[in-house]
MIDOSE-1310 file (N, C-alpha, C; in nm, 2 decimals, decimal comma, always signed):
residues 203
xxxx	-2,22/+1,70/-4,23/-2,22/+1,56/-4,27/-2,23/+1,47/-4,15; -2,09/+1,49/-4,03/-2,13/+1,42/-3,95/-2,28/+1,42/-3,86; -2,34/+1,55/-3,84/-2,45/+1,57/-3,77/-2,60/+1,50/-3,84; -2,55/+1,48/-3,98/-2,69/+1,43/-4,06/-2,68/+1,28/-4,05
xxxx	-2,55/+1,22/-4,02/-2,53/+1,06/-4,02/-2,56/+1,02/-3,88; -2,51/+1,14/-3,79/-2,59/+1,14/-3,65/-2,71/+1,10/-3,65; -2,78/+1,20/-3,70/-2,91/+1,22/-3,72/-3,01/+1,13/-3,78; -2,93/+1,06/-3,88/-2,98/+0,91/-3,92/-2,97/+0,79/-3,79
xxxx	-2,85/+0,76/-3,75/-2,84/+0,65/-3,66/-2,92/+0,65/-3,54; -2,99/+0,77/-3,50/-3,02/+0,80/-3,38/-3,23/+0,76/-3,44; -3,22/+0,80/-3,60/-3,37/+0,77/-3,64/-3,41/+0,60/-3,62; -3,29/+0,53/-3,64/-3,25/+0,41/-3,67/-3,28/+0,33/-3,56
xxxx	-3,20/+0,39/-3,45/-3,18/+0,31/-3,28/-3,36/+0,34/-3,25; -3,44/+0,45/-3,23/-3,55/+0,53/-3,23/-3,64/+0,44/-3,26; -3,69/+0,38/-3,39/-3,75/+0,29/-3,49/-3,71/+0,18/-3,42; -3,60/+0,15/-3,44/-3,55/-0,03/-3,38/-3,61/-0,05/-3,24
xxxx	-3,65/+0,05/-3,12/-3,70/+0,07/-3,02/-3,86/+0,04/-3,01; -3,91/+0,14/-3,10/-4,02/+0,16/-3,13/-4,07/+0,02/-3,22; -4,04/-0,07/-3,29/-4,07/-0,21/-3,32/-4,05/-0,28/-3,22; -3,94/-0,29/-3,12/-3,95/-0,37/-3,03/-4,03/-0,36/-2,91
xxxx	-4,13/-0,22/-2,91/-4,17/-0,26/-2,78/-4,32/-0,30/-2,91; -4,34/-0,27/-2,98/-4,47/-0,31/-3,07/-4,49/-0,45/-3,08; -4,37/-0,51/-3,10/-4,34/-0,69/-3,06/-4,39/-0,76/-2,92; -4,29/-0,67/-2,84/-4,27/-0,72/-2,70/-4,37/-0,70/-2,64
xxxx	-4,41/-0,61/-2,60/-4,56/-0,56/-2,53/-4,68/-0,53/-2,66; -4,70/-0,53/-2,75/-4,79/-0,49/-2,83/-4,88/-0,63/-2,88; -4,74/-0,71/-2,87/-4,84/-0,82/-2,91/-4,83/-0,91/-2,79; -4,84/-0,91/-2,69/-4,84/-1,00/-2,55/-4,98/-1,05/-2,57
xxxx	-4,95/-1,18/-2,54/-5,08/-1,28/-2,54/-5,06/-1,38/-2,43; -5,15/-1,45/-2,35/-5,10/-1,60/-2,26/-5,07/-1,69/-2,36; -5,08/-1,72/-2,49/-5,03/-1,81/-2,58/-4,91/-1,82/-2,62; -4,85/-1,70/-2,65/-4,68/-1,62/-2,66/-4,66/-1,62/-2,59
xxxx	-4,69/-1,59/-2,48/-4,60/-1,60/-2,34/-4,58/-1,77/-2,28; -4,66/-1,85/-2,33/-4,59/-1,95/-2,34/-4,47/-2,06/-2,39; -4,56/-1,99/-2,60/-4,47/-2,09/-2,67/-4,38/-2,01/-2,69; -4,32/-1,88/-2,65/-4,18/-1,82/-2,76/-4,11/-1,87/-2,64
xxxx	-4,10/-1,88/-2,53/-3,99/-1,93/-2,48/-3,92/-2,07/-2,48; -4,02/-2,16/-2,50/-3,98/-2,29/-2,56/-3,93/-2,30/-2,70; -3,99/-2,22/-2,78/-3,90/-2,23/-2,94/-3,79/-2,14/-2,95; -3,76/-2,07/-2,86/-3,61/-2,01/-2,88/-3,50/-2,07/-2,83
xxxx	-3,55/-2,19/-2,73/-3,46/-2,23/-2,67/-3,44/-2,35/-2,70; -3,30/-2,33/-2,81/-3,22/-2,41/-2,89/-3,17/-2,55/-2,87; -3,20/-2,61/-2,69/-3,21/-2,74/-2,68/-3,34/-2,80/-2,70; -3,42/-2,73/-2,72/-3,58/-2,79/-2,69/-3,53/-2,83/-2,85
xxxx	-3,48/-2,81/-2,98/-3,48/-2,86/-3,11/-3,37/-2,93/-3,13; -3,24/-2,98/-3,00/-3,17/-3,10/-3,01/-3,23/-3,21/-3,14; -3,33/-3,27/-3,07/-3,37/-3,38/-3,15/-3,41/-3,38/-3,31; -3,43/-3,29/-3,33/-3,49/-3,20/-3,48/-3,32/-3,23/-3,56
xxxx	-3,18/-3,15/-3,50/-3,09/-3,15/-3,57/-3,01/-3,28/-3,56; -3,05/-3,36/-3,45/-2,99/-3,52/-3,51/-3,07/-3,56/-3,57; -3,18/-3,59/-3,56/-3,24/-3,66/-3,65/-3,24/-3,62/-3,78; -3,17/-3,45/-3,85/-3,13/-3,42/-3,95/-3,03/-3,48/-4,01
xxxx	-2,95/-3,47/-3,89/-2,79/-3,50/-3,93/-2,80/-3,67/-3,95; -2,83/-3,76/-3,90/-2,86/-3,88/-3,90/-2,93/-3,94/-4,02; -3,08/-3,88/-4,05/-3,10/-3,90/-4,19/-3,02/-3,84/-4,34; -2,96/-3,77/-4,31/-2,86/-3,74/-4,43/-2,75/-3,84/-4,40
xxxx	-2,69/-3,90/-4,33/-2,60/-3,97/-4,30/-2,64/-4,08/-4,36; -2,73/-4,18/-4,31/-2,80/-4,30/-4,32/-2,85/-4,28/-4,52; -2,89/-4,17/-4,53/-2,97/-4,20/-4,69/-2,78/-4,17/-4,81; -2,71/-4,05/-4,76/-2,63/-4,03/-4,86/-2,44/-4,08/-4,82
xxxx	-2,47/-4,13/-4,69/-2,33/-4,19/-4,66/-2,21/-4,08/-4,67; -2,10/-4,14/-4,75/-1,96/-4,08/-4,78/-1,99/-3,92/-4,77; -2,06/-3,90/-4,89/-2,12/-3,76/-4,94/-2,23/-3,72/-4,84; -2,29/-3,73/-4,79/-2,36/-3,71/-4,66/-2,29/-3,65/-4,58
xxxx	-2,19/-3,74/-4,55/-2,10/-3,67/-4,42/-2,00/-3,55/-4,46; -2,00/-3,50/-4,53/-1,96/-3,35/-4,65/-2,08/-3,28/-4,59; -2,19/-3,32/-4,64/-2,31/-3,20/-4,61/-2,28/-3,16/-4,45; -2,29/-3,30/-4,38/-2,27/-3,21/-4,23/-2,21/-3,21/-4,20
xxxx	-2,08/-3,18/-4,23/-1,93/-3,13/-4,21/-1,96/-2,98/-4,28; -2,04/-2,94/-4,40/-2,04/-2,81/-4,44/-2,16/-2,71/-4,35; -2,26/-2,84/-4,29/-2,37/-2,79/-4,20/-2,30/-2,72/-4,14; -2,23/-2,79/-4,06/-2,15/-2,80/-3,88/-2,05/-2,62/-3,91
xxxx	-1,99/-2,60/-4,04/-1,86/-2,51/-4,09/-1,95/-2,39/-4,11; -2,09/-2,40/-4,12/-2,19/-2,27/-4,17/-2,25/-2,25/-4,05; -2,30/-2,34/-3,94/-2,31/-2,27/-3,83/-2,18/-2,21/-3,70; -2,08/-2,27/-3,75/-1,98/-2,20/-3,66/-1,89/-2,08/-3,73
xxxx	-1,93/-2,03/-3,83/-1,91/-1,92/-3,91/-1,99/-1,85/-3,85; -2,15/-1,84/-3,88/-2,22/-1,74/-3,81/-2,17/-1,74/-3,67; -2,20/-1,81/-3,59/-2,17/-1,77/-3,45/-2,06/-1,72/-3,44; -1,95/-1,75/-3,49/-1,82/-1,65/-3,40/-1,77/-1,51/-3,50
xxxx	-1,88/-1,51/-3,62/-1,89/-1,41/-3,70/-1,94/-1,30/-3,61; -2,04/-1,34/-3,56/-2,17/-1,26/-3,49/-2,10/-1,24/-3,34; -2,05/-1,35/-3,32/-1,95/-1,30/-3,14/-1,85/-1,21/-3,17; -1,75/-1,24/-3,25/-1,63/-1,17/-3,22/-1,60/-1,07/-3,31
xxxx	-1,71/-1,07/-3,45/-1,67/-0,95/-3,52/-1,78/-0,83/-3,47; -1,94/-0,90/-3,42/-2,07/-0,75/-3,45/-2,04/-0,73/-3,31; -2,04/-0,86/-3,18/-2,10/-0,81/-3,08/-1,97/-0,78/-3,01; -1,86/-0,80/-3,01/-1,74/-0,74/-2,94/-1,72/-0,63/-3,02
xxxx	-1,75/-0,63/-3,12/-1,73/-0,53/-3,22/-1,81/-0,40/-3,19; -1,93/-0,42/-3,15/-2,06/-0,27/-3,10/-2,08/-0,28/-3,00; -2,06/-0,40/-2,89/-2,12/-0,34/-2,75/-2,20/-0,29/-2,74; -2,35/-0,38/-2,80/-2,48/-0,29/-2,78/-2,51/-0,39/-2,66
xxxx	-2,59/-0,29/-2,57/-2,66/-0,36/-2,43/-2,81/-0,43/-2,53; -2,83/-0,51/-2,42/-2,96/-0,58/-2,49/-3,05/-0,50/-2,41; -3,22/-0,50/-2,51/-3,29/-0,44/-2,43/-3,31/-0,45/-2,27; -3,33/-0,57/-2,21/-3,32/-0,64/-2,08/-3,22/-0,59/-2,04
xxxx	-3,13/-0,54/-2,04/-3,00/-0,50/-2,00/-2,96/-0,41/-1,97; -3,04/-0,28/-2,06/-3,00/-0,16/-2,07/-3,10/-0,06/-2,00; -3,02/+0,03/-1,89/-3,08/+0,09/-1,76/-3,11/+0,19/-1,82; -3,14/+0,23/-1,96/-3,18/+0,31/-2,01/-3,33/+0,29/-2,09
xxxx	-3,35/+0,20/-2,10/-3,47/+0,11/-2,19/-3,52/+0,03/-2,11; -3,49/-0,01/-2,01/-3,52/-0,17/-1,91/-3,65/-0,11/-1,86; -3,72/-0,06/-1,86/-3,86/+0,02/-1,83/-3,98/-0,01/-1,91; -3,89/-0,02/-2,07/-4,03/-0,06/-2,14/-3,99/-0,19/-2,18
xxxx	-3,93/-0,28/-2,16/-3,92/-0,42/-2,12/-4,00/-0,51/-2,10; -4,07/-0,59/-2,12/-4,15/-0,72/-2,08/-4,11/-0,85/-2,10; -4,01/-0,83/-1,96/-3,90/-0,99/-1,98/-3,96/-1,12/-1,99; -4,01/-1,19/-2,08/-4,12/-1,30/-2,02/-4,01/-1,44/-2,02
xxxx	-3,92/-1,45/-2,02/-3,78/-1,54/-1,98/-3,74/-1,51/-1,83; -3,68/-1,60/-1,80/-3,62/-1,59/-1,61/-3,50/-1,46/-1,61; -3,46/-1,47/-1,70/-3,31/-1,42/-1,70/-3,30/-1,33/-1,83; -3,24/-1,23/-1,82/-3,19/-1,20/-1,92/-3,04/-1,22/-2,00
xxxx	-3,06/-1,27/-2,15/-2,95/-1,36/-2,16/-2,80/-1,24/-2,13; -2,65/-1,34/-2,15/-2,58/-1,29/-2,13/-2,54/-1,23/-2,27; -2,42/-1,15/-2,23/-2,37/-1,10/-2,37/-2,46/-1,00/-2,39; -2,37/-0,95/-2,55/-2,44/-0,80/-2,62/-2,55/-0,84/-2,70
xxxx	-2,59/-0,75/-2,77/-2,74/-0,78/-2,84/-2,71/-0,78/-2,99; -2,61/-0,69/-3,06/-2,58/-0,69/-3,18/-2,49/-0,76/-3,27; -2,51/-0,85/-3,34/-2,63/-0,94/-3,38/-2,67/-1,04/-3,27; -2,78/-1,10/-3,30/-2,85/-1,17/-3,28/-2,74/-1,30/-3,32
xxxx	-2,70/-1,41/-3,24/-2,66/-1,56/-3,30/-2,77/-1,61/-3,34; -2,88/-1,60/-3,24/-2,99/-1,72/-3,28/-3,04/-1,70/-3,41; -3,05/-1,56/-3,47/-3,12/-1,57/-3,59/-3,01/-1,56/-3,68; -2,88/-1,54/-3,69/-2,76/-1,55/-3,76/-2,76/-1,72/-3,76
xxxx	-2,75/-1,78/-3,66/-2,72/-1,95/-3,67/-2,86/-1,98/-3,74; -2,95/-1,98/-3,71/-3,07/-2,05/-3,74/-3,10/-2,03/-3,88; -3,09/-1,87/-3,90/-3,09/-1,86/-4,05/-2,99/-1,91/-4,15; -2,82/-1,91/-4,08/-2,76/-1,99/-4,17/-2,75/-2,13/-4,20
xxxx	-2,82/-2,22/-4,09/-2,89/-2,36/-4,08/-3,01/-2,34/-4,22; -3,11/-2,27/-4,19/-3,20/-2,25/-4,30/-3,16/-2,26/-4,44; -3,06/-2,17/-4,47/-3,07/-2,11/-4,58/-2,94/-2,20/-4,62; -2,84/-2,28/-4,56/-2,80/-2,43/-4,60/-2,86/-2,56/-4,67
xxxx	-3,00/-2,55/-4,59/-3,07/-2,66/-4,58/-3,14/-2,64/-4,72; -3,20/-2,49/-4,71/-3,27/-2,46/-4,82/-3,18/-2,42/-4,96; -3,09/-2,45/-4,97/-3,00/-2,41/-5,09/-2,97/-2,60/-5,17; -2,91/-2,66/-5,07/-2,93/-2,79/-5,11/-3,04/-2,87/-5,10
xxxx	-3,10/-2,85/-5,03/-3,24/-2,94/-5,07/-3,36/-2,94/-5,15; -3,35/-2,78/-5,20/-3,46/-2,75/-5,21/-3,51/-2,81/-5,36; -3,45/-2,88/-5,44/-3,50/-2,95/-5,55/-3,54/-3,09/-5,53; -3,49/-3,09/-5,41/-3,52/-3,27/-5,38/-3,66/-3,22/-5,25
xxxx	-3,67/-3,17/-5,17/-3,77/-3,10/-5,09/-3,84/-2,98/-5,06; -3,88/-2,91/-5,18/-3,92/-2,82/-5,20/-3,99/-2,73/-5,07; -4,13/-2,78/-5,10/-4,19/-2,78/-4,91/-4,12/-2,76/-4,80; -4,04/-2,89/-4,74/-3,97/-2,85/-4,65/-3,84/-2,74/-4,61
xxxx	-3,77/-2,76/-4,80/-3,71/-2,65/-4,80/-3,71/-2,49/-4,71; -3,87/-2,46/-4,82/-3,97/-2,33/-4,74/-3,94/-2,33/-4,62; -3,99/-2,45/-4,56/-3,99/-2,44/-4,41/-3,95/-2,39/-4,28; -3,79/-2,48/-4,39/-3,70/-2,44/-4,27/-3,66/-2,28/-4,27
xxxx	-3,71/-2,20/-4,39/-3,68/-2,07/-4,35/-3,72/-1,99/-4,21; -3,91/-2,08/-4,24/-4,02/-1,98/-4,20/-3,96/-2,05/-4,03; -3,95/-2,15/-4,03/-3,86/-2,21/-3,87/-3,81/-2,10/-3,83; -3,69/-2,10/-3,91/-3,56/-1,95/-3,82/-3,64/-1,83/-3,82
xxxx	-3,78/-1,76/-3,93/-3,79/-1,70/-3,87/-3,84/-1,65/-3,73; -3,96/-1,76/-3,75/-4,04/-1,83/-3,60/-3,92/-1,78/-3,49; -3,85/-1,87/-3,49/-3,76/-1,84/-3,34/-3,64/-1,76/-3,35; -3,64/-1,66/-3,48/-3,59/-1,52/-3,44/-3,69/-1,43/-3,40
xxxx	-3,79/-1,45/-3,45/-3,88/-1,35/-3,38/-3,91/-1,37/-3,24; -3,92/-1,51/-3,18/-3,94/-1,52/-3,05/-3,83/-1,47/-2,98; -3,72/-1,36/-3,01/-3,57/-1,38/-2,94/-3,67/-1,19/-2,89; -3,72/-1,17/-3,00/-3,76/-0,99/-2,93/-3,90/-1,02/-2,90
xxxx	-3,95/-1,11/-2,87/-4,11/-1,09/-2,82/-4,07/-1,15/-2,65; -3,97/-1,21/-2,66/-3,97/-1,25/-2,50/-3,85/-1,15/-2,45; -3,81/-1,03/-2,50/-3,73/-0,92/-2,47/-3,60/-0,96/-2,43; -3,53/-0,98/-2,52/-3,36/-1,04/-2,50/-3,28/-0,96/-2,65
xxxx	-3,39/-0,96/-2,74/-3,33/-0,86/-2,89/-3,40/-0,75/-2,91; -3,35/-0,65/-3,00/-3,41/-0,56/-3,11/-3,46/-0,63/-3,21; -3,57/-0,58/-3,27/-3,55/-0,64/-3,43/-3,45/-0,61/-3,56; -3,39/-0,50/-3,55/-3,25/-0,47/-3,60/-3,16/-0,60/-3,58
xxxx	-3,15/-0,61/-3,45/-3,02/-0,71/-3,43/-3,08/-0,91/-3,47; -3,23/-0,88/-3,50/-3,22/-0,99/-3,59/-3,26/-0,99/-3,72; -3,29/-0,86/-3,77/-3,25/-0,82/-3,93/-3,12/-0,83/-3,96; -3,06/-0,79/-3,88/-2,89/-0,84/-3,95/-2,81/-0,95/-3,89
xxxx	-2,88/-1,01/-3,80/-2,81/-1,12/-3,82/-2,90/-1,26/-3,90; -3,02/-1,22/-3,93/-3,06/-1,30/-4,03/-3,03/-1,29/-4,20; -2,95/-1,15/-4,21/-2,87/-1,15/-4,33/-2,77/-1,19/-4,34; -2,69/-1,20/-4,20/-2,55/-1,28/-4,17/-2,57/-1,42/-4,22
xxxx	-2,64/-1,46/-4,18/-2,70/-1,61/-4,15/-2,74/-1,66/-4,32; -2,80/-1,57/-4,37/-2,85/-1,61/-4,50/-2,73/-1,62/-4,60; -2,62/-1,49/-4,58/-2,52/-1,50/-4,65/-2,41/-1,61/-4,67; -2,40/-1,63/-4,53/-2,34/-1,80/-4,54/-2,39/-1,89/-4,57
xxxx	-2,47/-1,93/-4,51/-2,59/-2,05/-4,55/-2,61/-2,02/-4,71; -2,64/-1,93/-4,77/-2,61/-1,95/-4,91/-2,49/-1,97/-4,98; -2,35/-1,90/-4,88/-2,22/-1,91/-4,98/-2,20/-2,05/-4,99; -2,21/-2,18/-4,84/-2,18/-2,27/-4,83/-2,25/-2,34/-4,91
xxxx	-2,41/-2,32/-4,88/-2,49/-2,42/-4,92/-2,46/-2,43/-5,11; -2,40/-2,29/-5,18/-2,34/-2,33/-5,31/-2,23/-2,36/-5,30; -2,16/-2,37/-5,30/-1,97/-2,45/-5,24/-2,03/-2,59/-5,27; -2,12/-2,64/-5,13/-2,14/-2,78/-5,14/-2,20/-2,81/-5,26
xxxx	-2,29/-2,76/-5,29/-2,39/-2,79/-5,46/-2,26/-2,83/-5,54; -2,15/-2,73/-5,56/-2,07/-2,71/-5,68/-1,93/-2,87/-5,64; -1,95/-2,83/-5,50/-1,84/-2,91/-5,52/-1,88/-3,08/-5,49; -2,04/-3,13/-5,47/-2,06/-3,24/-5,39/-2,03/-3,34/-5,50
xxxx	-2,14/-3,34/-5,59/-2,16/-3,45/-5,75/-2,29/-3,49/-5,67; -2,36/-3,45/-5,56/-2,50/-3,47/-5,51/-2,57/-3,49/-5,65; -2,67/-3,60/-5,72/-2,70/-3,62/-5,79/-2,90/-3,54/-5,72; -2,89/-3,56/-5,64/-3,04/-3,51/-5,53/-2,99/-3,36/-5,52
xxxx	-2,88/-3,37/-5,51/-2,88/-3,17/-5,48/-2,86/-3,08/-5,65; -2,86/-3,16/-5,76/-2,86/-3,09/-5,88/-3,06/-3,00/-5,87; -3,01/-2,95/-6,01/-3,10/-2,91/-6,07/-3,20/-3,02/-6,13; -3,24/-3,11/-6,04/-3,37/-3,21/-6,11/-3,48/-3,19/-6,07
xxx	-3,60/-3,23/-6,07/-3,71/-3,20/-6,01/-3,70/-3,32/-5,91; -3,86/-3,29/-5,80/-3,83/-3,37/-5,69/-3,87/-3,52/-5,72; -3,88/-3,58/-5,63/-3,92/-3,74/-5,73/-4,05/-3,69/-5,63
């Protein structure tokens, strides 16, 4: 039993390797090697989440400032979910990091980030941003709703094409991310009286 579970995790790590160099080096372009390092990097979309947080503020007031108080409560769930339970918790080296893999590597970042690799925060935060956004809005902003998925997944995927993740470690942390961002984003639904966040259609 133990040698077959072996035998599974080892098929697992193997695959997760084998996608990441298919990402990282398989699809290298001068166009990717430009834009994934600027969309991963979480200050370059500063302006994106105030101007979130500001327009919800400005259009729904009192109740506004609930959403981004539940925003703010679903991104710092994932993050210290993903620090202190997956990646203190596995101590996986990141590809860039690990003197065993660092060969089929194609760092296209200056540095390789700090910390472990399993989960991913950026696709754990980003996705639980998403799937917040898209749980309450998506009757009042359908379209954009969409969006903001296909966003997080944009710059989780840019986290293993510029060689800093597996795609494992942002498959599960984009399920991390989805599972909050859904628990909260219904919490807020049930508990707001958001008249925009019911079941209406969009105007």
């Amino acid at each position: 039993m133990f040698f077959c579970t072996t035998t599974f995790w080892q098929h697992v790590l193997q695959w997760d390797q084998y996608a990441f160099e298919k990402i990282n080096s398989g699809l290298a372009n001068p166009v990717f090697d430009e834009l994934m390092p600027f969309l991963r990097n979480s200050l370059n979309w500063a302006p994106l989440y105030l101007f979130l947080l500001v327009f919800v503020l400005m259009n729904y007031r009192i109740k506004g400032l609930w959403w981004v108080v539940m925003f703010l409560v679903t991104v710092a769930l994932t993050d210290m979910t993903g620090t202190y339970v997956f990646k203190h918790g596995f101590d996986r080296l990141r590809p860039c990091s690990d003197p065993g893999f660092l060969d089929h590597v194609r760092l296209v970042v200056k540095d390789c980030s700090r910390g472990f690799s399993f989960i991913s925060n950026h696709a754990a935060n980003h996705f639980g941003m998403a799937a917040f956004f898209f749980v309450t809005f998506r009757h009042r902003f359908p379209k954009w709703a969409w969006v903001a998925l296909l966003w997080a997944g944009v710059i989780s995927f840019a986290q293993v094409y510029v060689g800093v993740h597996y795609p494992g470690d942002i498959l599960c942390g984009a399920l991390l991310g989805l599972a909050f961002g859904i628990s909260t984003g219904t919490f807020f639904n049930k508990q707001s009286g958001f008249a925009i966040f019911g079941n209406q259609p969009a105007a």
